[in-house]
C-alpha positions as CSV (number, residue, x, y, z in Angstrom):
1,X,130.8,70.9,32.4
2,X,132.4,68.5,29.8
3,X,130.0,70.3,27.1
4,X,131.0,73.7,28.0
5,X,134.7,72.4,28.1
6,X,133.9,70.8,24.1
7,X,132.3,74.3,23.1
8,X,135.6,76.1,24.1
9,X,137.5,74.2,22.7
10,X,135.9,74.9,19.3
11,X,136.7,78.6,19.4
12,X,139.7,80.6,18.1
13,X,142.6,80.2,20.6
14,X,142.5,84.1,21.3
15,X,138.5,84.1,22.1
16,X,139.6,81.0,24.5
17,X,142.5,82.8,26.1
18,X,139.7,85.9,26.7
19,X,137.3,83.8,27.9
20,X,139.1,82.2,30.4
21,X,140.9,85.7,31.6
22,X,137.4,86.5,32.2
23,X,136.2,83.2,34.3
24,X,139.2,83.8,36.4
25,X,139.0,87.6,37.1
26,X,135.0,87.3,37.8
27,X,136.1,84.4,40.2
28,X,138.9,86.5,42.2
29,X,136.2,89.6,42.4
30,X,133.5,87.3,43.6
31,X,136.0,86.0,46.0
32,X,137.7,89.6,47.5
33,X,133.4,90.9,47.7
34,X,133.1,88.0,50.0
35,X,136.0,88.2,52.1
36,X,135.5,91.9,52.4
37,X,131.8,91.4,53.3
38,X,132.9,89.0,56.0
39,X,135.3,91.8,57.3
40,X,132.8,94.1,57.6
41,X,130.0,91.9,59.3
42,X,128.1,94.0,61.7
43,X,129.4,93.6,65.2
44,X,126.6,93.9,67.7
45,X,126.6,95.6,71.1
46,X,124.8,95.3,74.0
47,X,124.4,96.1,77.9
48,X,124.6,92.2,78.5
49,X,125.2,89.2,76.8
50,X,123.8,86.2,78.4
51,X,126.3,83.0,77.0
52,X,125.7,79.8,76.3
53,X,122.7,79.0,78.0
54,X,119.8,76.1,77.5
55,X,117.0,78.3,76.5
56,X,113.6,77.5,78.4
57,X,111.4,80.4,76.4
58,X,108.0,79.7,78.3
59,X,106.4,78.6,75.3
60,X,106.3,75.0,76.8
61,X,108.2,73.6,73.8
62,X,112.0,72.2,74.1
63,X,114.9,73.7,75.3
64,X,117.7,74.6,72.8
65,X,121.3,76.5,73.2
66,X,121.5,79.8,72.7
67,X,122.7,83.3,73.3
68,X,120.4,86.3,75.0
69,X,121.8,89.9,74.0
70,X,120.1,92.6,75.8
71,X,119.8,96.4,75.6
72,X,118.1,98.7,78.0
73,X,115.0,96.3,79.3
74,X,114.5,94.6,76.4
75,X,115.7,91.5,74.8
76,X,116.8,92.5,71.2
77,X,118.7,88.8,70.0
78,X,118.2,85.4,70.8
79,X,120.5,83.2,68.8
80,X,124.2,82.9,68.2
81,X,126.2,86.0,69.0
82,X,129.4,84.7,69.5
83,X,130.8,87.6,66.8
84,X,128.9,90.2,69.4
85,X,130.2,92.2,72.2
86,X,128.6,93.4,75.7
87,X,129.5,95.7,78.6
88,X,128.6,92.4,81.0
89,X,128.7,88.9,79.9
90,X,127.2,86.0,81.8
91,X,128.6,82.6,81.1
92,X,125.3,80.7,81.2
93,X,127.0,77.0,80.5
94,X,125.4,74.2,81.9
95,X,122.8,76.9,83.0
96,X,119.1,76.9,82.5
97,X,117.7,80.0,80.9
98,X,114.6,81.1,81.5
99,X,111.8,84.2,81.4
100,X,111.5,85.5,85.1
101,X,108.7,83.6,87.4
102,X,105.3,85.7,87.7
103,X,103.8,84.2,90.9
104,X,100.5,85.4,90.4
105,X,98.8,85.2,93.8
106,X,100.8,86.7,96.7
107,X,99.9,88.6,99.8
108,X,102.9,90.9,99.2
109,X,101.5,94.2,98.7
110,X,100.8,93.7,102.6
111,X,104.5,94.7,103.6
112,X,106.4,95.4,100.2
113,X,106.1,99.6,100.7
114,X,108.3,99.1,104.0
115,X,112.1,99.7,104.2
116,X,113.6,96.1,104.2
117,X,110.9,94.2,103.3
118,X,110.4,96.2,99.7
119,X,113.7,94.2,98.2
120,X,111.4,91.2,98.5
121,X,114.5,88.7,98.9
122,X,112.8,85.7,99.6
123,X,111.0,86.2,95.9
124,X,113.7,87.6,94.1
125,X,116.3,84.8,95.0
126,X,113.9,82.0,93.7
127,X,113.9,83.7,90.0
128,X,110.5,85.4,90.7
129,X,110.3,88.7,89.0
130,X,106.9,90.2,88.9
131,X,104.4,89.1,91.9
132,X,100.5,89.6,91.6
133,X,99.4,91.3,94.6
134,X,95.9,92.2,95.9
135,X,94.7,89.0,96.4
136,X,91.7,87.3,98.3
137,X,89.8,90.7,98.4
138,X,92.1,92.6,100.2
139,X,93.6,94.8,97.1
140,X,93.7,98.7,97.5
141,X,91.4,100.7,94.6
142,X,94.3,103.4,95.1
143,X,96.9,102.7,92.5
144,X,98.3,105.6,91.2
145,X,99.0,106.3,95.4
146,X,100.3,102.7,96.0
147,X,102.5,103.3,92.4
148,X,104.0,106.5,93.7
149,X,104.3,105.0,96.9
150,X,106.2,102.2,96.7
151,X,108.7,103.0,93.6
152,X,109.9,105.9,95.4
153,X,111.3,103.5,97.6
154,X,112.5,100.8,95.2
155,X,111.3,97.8,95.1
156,X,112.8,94.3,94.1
157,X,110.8,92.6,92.1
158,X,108.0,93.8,89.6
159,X,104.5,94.1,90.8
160,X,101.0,93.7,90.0
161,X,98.2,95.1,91.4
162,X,94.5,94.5,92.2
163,X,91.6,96.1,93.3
164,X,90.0,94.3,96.3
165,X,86.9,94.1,97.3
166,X,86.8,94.5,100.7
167,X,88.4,97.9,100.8
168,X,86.2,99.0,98.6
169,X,83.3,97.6,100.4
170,X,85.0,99.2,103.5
171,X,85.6,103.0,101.9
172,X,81.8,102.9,100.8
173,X,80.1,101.3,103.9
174,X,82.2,101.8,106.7
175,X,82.3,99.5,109.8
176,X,79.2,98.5,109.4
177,X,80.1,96.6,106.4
178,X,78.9,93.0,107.8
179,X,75.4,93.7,105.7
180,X,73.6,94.0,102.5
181,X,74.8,97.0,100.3
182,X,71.9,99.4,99.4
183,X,71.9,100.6,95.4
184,X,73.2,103.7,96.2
185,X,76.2,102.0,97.9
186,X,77.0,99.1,95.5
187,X,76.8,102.1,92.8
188,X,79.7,103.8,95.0
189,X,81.8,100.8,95.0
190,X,81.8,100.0,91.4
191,X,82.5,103.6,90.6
192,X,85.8,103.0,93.2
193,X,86.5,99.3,90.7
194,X,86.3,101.7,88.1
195,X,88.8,104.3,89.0
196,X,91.3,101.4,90.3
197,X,90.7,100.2,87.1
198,X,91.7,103.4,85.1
199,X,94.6,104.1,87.1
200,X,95.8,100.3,86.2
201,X,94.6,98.0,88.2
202,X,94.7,94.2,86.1
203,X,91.5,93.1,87.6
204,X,89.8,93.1,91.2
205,X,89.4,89.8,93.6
206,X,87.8,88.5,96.6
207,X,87.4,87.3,99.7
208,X,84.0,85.2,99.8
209,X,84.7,82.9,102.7
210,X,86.4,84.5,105.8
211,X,85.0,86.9,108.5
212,X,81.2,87.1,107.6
213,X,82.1,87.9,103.9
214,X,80.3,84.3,103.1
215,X,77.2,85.4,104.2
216,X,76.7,88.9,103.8
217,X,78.6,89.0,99.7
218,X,76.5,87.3,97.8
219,X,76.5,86.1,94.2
220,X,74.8,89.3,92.8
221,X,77.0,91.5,93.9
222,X,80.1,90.7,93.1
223,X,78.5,90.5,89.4
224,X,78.1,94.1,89.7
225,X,81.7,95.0,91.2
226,X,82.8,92.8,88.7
227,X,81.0,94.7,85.1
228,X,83.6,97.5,85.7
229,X,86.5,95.4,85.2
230,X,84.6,93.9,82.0
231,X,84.6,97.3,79.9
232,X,88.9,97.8,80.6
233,X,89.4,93.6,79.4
234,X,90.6,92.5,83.4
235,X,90.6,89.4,85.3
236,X,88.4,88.4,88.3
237,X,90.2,86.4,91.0
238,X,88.1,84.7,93.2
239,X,89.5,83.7,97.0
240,X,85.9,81.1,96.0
241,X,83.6,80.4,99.1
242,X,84.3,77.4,99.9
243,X,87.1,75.2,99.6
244,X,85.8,71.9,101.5
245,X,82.9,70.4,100.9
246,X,81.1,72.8,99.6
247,X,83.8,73.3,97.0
248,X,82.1,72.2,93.7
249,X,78.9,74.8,94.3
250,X,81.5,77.4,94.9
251,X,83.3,76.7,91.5
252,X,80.0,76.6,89.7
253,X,79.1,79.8,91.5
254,X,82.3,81.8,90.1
255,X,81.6,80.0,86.7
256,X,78.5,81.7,86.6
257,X,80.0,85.5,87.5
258,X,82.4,84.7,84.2
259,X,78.9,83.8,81.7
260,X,77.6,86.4,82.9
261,X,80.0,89.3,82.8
262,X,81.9,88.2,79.9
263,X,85.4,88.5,82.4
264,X,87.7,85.8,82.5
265,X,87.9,84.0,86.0
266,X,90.9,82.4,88.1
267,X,90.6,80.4,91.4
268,X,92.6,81.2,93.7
269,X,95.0,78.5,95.6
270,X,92.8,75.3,94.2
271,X,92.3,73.1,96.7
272,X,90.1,70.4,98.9
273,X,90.7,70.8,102.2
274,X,90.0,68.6,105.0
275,X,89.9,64.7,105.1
276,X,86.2,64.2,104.4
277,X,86.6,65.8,101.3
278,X,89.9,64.0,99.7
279,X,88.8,62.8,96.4
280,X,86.5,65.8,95.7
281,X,89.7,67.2,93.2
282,X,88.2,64.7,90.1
283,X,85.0,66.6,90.4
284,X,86.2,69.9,90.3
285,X,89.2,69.3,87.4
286,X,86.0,67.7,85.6
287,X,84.3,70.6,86.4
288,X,86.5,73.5,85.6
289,X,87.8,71.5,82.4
290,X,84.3,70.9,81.4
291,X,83.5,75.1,81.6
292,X,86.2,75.8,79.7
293,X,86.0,73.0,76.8
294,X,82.7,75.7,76.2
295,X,84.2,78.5,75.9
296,X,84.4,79.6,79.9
297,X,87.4,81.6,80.3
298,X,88.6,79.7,84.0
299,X,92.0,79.1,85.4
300,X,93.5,78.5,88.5
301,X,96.5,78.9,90.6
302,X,97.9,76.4,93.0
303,X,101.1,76.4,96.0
304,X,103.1,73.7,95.9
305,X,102.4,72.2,99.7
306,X,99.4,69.9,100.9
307,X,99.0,72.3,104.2
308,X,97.6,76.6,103.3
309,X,96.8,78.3,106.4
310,X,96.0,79.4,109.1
311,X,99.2,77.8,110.5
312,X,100.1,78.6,114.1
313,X,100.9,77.1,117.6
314,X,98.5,75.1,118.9
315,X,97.4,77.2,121.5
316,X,95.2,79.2,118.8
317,X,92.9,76.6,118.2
318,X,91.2,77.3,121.4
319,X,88.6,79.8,121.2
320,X,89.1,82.7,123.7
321,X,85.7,84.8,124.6
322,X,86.4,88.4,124.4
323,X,85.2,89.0,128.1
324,X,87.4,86.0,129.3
325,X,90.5,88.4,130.7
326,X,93.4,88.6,131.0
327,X,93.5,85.9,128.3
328,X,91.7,88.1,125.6
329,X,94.1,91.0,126.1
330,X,97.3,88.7,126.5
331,X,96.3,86.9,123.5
332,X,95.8,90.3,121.1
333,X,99.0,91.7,122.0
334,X,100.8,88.5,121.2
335,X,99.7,89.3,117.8
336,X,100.9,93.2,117.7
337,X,103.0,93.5,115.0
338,X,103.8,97.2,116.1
339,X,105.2,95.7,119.4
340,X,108.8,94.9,119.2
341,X,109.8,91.3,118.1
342,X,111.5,90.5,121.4
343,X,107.9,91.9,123.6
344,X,105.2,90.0,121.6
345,X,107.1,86.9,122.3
346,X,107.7,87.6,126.5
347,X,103.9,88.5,125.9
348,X,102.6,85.1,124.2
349,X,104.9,83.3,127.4
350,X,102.9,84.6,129.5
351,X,99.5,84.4,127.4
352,X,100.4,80.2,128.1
353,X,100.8,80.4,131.5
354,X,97.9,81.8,131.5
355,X,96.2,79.6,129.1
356,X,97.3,76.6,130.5
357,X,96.2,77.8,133.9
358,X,92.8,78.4,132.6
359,X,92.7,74.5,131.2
360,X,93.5,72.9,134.2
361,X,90.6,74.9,136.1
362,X,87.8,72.9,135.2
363,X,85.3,76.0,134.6
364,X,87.5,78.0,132.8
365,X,88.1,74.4,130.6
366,X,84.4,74.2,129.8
367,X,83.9,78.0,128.9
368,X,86.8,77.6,126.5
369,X,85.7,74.5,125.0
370,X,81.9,76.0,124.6
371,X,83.7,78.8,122.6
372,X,85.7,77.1,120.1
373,X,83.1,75.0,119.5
374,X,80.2,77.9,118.8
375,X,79.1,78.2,115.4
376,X,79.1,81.9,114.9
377,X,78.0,83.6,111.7
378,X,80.5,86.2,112.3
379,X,84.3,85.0,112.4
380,X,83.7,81.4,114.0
381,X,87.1,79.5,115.3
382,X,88.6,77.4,112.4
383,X,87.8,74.2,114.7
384,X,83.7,75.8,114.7
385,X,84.4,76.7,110.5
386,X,86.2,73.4,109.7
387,X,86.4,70.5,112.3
388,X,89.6,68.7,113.1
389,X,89.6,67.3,110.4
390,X,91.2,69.8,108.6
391,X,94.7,70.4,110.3
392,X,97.8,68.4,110.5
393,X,100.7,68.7,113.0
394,X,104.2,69.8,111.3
395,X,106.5,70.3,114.1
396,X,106.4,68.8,117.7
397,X,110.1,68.6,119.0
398,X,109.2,66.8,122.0
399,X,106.7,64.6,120.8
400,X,108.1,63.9,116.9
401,X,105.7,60.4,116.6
402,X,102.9,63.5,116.6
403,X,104.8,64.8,112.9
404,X,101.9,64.5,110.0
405,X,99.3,63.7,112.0
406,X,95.8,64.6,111.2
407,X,94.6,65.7,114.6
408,X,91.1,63.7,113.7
409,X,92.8,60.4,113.6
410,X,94.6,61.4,116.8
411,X,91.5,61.8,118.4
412,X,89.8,58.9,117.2
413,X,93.1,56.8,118.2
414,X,92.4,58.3,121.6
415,X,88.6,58.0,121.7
416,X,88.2,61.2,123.5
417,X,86.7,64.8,122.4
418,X,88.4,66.7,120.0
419,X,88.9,69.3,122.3
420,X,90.1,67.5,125.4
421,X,93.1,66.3,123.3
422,X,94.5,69.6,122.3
423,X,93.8,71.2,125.5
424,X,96.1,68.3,127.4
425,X,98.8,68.8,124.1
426,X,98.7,72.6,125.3
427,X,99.6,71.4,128.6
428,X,102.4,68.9,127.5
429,X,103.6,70.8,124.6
430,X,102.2,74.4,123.8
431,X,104.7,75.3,120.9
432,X,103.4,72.6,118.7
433,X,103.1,74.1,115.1
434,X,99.8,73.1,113.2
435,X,98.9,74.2,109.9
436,X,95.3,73.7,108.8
437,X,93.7,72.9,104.6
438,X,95.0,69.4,104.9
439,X,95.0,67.9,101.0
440,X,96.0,64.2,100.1
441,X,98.4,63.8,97.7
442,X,96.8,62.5,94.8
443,X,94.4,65.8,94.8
444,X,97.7,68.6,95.0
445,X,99.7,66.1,92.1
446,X,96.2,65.7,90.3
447,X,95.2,70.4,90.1
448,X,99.1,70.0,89.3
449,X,99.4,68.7,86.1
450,X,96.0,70.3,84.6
451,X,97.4,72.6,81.6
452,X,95.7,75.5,83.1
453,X,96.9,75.5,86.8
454,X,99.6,77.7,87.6
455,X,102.0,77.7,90.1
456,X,101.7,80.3,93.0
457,X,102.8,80.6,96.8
458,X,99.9,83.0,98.8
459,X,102.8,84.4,100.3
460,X,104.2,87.7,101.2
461,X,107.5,90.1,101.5
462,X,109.5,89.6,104.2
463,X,113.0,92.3,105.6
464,X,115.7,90.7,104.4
465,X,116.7,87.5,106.8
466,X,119.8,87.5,108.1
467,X,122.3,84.1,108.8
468,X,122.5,84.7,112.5
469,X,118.6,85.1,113.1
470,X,116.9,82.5,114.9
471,X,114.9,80.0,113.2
472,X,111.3,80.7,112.5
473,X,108.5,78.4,112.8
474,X,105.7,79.0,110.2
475,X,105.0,77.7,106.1
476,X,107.9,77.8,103.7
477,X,105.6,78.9,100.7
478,X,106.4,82.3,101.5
479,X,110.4,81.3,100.5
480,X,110.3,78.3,98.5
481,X,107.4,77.8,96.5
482,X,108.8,78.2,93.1
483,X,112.3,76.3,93.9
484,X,110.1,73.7,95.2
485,X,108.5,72.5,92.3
486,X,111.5,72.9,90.4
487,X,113.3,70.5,93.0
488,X,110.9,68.2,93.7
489,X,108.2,67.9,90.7
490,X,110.8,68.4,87.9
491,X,113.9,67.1,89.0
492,X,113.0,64.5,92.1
493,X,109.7,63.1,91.0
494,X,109.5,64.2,87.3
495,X,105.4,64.7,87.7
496,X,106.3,68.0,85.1
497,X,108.7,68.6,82.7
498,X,110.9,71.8,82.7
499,X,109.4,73.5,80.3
500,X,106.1,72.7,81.4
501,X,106.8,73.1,84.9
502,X,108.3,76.6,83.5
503,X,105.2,77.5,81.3
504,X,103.3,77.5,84.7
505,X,105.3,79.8,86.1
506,X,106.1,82.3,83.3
507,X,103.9,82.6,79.8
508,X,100.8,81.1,81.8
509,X,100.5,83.5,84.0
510,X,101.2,86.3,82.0
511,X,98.7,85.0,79.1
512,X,96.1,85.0,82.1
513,X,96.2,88.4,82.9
514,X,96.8,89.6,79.7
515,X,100.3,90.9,79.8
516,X,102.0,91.3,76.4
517,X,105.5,91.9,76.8
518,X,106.6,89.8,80.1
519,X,106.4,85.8,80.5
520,X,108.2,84.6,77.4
521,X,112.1,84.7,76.4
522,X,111.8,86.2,72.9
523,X,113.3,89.1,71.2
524,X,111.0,92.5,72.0
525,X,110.2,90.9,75.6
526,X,111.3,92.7,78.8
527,X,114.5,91.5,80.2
528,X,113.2,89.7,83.0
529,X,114.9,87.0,83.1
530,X,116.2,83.5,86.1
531,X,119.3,81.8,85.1
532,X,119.4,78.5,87.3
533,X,121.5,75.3,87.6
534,X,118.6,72.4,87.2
535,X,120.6,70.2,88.9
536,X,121.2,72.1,92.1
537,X,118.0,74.3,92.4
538,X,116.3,73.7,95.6
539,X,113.9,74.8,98.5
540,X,115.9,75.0,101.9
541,X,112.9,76.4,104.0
542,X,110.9,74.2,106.2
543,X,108.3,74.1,109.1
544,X,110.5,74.4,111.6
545,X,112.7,77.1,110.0
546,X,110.5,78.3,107.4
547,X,112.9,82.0,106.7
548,X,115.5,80.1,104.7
549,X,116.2,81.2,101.4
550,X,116.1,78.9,98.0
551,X,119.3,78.6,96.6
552,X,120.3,77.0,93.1
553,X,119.7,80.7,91.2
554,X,123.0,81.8,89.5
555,X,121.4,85.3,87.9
556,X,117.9,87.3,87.8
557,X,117.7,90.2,85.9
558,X,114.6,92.4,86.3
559,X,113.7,94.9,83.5
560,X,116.9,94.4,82.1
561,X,119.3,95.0,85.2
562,X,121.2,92.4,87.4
563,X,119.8,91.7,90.8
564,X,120.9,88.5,91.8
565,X,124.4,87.6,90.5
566,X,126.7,84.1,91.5
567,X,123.5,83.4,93.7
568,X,124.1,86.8,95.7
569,X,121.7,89.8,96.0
570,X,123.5,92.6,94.3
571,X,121.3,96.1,96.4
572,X,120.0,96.7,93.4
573,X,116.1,97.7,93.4
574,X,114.9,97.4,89.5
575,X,111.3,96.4,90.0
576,X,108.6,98.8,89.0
577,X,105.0,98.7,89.6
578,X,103.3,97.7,86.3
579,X,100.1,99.0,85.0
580,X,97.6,97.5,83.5
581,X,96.3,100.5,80.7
């Protein structure tokens, strides 16, 4: 500066005078092109402007602050938008921000098509936007109907389907199923995979371990029903064949379907169940971890709770014979969902009466207990499937010392037959809940922190609950299994970060089926979107009240509309059924 300020100097005062004119006139243009520039900054505009919020994306890398601007279903800007405008703004401060939760194995598509239950409240309320539905085999091959079906009702949340193959196997072989295909039929059921497939399906599973499925579906052909869903890029989910102690040969065996049709594989709710096999976890993480370090494309999904299913009174762990009446009948219609509420329950009264009568008459005792014991090949009682050592008592008002109990160590505190000890329970206290897949700890925390474990719920729609209904007794995964782990594992216990604990329930999942434009908070994503308070996020369901909705969610967007809003469901229906191709 001081040379320029020397060379100046050395010109003719007039050339100086010119010069400087000029410095100062280019200075005051560069200065008005500026200001006017930042007059005219383009304003942006959108549908809704999500303020302020801590931005979870799904990646798995950290939060930052940040503004969402959204426009039809799609999120268009992610960054500071103060300058913007919106037709709705959400004040996000001191809010968590975050893609909508993709629960990818849920029993929904069982009830979601019915008035009531097709808002899916007890989803929608914990964030959840898009549930997978067809699990454990039971998955319709008819999409384009179910499609139709269901969005010309409305329904809450998005949903995915798959084919299953029991239906299939059903359509194709009728009720004579319980056997080997011939060639001409397993030819007929992968031509139904196929046409799920084209009309969208994301993959097909099964069922390999209930009701005579374990012995009669074998290896081979589910390598067949699974080629089709090879040539349209799906995913085979696998409800695997055992999940006891048998559970490492059943991981190997749907190891070996992915080698050899090229698809890539999930397990469905990963588990070890039962006592005798606590431990077995380190084997099968070693296992799994070891398929995919060469190349195997395996995952797995996981709920949040030691106990799975079946859970029930106690009563249903006696075996009753089908000729054995009026127990047999009384028992069915207890079970009658197309029997009004109020019946089924004056009907299961009067199934323990009868029950009970029939225990304290010492024949009828010993033709009960013969029964539940039997080893059938062909839908054995869970006491003939697993032993006792696979359930736990989780609600026993009158006797609360009973609460967590394996009912194997009751027994061998009592030194008495398994079987003798429930039946005098029945007696004492028939409405005890049990709930059966008992896990230890260390095994749920150990699947729960594997990179490629997701977090799911195996639960299903429910009619929207109401604050006067009575308390239910049953598992609270069905309303709580996403608010859960961000209560207890992230917040309470800190066994997962946020954003890891988010990237299970969000881009994971998504990545896993293949879905390119839902799972992750970035600009061209779908607007599906949870906006939570981390400090206040929490289950409320339990055993003994298990229809109690989470609560903790401030705003849920799906494809790019409000749903939930100031913790509330709004009435509004903005899930679609999403396709595949």
């Amino acid at each position: 500066m001081q040379n320029e300020e020397n060379e100046i100097r050395k010109l003719p005062e007039r050339e100086v005078t010119m010069y400087r004119k000029v410095i100062i006139i280019t200075g005051i243009f560069l200065g008005v092109c500026c200001l006017f520039s930042c007059s005219k900054r383009t304003i942006n505009h959108y549908d809704i402007l999500i303020k302020g919020g801590q931005i979870v994306n799904g990646t798995g890398n950290p939060w930052f602050y940040a503004d969402v601007g959204i426009r039809g279903d799609v999120i268009v800007a992610i960054g500071s938008l103060d300058a913007d405008k919106a037709d709705t703004v959400i004040n996000a401060e001191g809010l968590v921000v975050s893609p909508g939760f993709i629960d990818l194995h849920t029993h929904c598509d069982e009830d979601l098509g019915k008035p009531g239950y097709n808002v899916n409240l007890n989803y929608l309320i914990q964030g959840t936007t898009t549930v997978v539905t067809g699990n454990c085999g039971m998955g319709t091959y008819k999409i384009a109907e179910t499609k139709a079906d269901w969005e010309k009702r409305g329904i809450g949340t998005n949903a995915v389907l798959q084919v299953g193959n029991i239906p299939v196997r059903r359509a194709v072989m009728g009720e004579d199923q319980l056997r080997s295909p011939t060639d001409g039929e397993l030819k007929q059921m992968q031509k139904l995979v196929r046409q799920a497939m084209q009309e969208g399906a994301w993959g097909i599973s099964t069922c390999l371990e209930y009701e005579g499925y374990d012995q009669f579906v074998t290896t081979e052909e589910v390598i067949a029903l699974t080629r089709p869903v090879a040539e349209f890029g799906g995913l085979y989910n696998s409800h695997i064949r055992d999940e006891a102690y048998q559970l490492l040969e059943a991981i190997k065996e749907i190891i070996r379907i992915s080698e050899e049709t090229g698809v890539p594989v999930n397990i469905s709710h990963l588990k070890a169940c039962g006592r005798d096999n606590w431990g077995l976890m380190k084997e099968a993480v070693r296992l799994i971890q070891d398929a995919r370090d060469r190349g195997i494309q395996i995952t797995a999904d996981q709920y949040p709770f030691l106990q799975g299913a079946p859970i029930d009174f106690i009563t249903e762990l006696v075996d009753i014979p089908p000729d054995m009446q009026p127990l047999a009948e009384l028992r069915e219609k207890a079970y009658d969902e197309e029997l009004p509420k109020t019946e089924r329950e004056q009907v299961r009264r009067q199934y323990v009466k009868e029950l009970q009568n029939a225990l304290r008459d010492p024949a009828k005792r010993e033709r009960l207990r013969e029964s539940t014991y039997e080893k059938r090949p062909d839908n054995p009682s869970p006491v003939a499937r697993w032993g006792w050592q696979d359930f736990r008592i989780k609600v026993a008002r009158k006797n609360p010392r009973l609460v967590d109990k394996l009912l194997v160590d009751l027994i061998q505190e009592q030194k008495r037959d398994g079987f003798d000890v429930i039946a005098d329970l029945i007696l004492d206290e028939p409405d005890i809940l049990f709930a059966s897949s008992s896990q230890s700890v260390e095994d749920n925390r150990l699947a729960m922190i594997q990179n490629w474990v997701m977090v799911s719920s195996d639960g299903m729609a429910y009619p929207i609950i109401k604050e006067t209904d009575k308390p239910v007794r049953g598992h609270p995964r069905d309303f709580s299994s996403q608010a859960i782990i961000l209560r207890k594992y992230v917040r309470e216990e800190k066994l997962l970060s946020l954003e890891e604990a988010i990237r299970k329930m969000t881009s994971l999942p998504a990545q896993v089926l293949k879905m390119k434009d839902r799972g992750l908070l970035l600009e061209g994503y779908k607007a599906d979107i949870a906006v939570f308070n981390p400090e206040t996020v929490r289950d409320n369901a339990t055993y003994d009240n298990a229809l109690q909705y989470a609560s903790g969610v401030e705003y849920v967007l799906v494809n790019g509309k409000i749903a939930v809003e100031k913790g509330k469901f709004n009435g509004t229906l903005n899930g679609r059924v999403l396709l595949k191709n």
